[in-house]
N, C-alpha and C positions, 0 to 999 in steps of 0.2 A: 242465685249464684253469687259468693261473694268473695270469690278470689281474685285476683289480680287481672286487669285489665289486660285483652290479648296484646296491643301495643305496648304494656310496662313489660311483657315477657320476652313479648320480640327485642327489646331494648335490650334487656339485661343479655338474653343468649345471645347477641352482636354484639355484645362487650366489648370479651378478648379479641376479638376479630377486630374491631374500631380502632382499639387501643393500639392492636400489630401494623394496620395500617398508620398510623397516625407517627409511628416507631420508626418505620421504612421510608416515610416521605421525610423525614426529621436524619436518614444517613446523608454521613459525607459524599459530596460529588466524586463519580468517577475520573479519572484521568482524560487530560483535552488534549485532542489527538489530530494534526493536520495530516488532512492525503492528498497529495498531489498529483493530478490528472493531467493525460497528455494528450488530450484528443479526444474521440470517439472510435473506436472500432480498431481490431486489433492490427489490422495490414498499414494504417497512419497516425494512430494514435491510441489511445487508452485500450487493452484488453478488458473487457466490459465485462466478461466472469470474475474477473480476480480483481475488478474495483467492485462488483457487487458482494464476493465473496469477505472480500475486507471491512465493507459497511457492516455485514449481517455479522461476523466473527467482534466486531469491535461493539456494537448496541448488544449483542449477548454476552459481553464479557463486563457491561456497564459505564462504558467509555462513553465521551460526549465527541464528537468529533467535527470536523467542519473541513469544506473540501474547497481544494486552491486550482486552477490553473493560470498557465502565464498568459497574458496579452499578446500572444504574436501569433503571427501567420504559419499555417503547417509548411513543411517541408516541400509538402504536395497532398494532394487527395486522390487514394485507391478508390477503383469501382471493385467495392466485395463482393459483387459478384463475378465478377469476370478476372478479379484478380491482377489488372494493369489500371496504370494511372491516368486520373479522370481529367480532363482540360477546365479546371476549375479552383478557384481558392476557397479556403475556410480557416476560421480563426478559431486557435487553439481553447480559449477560453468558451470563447460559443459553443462551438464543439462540446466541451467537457460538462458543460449544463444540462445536458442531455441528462447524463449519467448523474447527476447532483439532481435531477428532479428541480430544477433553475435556483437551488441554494450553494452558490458559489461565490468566491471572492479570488479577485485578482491576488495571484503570488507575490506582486510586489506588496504587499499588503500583510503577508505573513509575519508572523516577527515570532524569537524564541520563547523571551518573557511570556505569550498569553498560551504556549504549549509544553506541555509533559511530554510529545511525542511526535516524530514524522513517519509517515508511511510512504512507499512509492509502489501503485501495480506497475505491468509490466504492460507490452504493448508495444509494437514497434515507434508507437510516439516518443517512448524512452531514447530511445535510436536515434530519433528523425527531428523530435519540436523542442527538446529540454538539452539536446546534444547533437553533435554529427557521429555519432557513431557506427550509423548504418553507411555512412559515406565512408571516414575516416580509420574508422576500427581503431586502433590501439596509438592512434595519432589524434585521437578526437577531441573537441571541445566540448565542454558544457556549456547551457546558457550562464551568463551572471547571477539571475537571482538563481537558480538551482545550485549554483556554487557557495552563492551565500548563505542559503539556508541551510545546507551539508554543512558548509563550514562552524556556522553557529550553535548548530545543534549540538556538533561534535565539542566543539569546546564548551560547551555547559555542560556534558553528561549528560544528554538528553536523550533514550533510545531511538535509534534510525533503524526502519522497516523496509527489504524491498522484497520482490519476487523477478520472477523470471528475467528478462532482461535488463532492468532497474540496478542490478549490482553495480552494470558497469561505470554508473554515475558516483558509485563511493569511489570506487576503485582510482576511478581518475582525479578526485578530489583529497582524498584520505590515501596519502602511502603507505603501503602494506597494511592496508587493510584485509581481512579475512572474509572471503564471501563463498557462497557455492551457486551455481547455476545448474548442480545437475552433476553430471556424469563427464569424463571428459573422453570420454570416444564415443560415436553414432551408436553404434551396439546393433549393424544392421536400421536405421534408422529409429528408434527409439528414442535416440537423440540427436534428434536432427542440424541442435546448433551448438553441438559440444566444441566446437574451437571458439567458442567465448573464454571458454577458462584457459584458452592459452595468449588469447587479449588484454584479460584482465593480469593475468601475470606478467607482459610485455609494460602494460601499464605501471608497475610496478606493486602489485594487489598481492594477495594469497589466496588461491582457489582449493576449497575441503572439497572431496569428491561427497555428494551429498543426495539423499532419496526424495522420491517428491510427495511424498506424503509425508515427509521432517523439514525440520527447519535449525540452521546452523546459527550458533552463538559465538558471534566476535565478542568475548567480556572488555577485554583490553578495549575496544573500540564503542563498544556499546551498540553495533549494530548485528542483525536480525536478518537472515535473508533463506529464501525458498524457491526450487525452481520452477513451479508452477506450470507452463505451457511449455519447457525451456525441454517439457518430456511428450512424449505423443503417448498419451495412456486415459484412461479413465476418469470422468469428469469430477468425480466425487474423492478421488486422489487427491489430485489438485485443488478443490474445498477443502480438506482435510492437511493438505502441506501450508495451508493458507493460514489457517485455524493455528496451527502453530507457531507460526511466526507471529502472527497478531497478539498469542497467549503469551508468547516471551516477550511482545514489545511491552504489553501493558504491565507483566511482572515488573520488570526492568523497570519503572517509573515509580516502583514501590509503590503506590497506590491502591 
């Protein structure tokens, strides 16, 4: 036999293929995309579908992303199972490492310049550790750095991302800003927390009545928002209203 060696043929038919690989590690980086966690568990802090749903929509959409929470103490800590508050503290950042798989950095820490983008899930930590809005409603505070980073993003034109309860932190930051949270009557409960949208409008916000498997485009504003849990409906809805928000943040960054 004096034809080519099985190894120089193996070579050559993994050419193209070498070459395609060698191609794809040689593209430009996707878009760097901060998500800010507010806890763990959706009764005191982070909704832990719609911060997982946001991780897997943002690595398939080829975004590099890194995830923040703040340094402070929750509001309080629910027992999820029983649904009442546990006599116990935990710290929002600890907390949210969970959900980071322990790759987290302190929110004071975040800055515009090293992101293309913010995200926020929802969760009643939005509520409760990043604002008083489950206290206050439409009188509420933010924390500082969550005003700061809102605030700086917005002035660089940087898209901002939230869902489900999360709106109500542009809202109270960004006047007239355009958000949706959903539907704004119960509909028979279906929408269980639709007097958000008339919060966000006392706040001085704009609420789109909006589906939750879409997601609503502030252009003016450059933010992104979806109602997520803000509907009692079908898990993979809410994956899918997710999916699109995340798709319009990362258009938005031109990227």
């Amino acid at each position: 036999y004096a034809g080519p060696a099985p190894t120089a043929m193996l070579s050559r038919a993994l050419s193209p293929f070498l070459r395609f690989c060698r191609f794809r590690s040689a593209a430009a980086p996707g878009p760097k995309v901060a998500v800010v966690l507010s806890g763990c568990g959706v009764y005191d802090g982070t909704e832990i579908h719609e911060a997982s749903a946001i991780l897997v929509h943002l690595s398939r959409g080829g975004a590099e992303f890194q995830v923040f929470a703040p340094d402070v103490s929750q509001m309080h800590v629910v027992d999820h199972v029983k649904g009442e508050p546990a006599g116990e503290k935990r710290n929002v950042l600890v907390e949210s490492a969970r959900i980071a798989r322990g790759k987290i950095m302190d929110l004071a820490r975040l800055t515009v310049q090293e992101h293309d983008a913010i995200i926020f899930p929802g969760g009643f930590g939005a509520a409760k550790n990043l604002s008083n809005f489950a206290v206050e409603g439409k009188n509420c505070q933010v924390i500082p750095d969550i005003e700061r980073v809102i605030t700086d993003f917005h002035k660089a034109r940087k898209p901002i991302g939230l869902c489900c309860i999360a709106p109500v932190l542009v809202a109270k930051v960004l006047p007239g800003v355009e958000v949706t949270v959903g539907h704004e009557d119960e509909e028979d409960g279906k929408w269980p927390y639709a007097g958000t949208a008339a919060a966000i409008i006392a706040m001085g916000g704009k609420h789109a009545v909006g589906e939750v498997d879409c997601a609503h485009v502030d252009s003016e504003n450059n933010v992104v928002s979806t109602p997520a849990f803000m509907c009692e409906t079908e898990l993979h809805h809410i994956f899918d209203g997710i999916g699109a928000m995340v798709q319009q943040v990362l258009k938005l960054t031109g990227k």
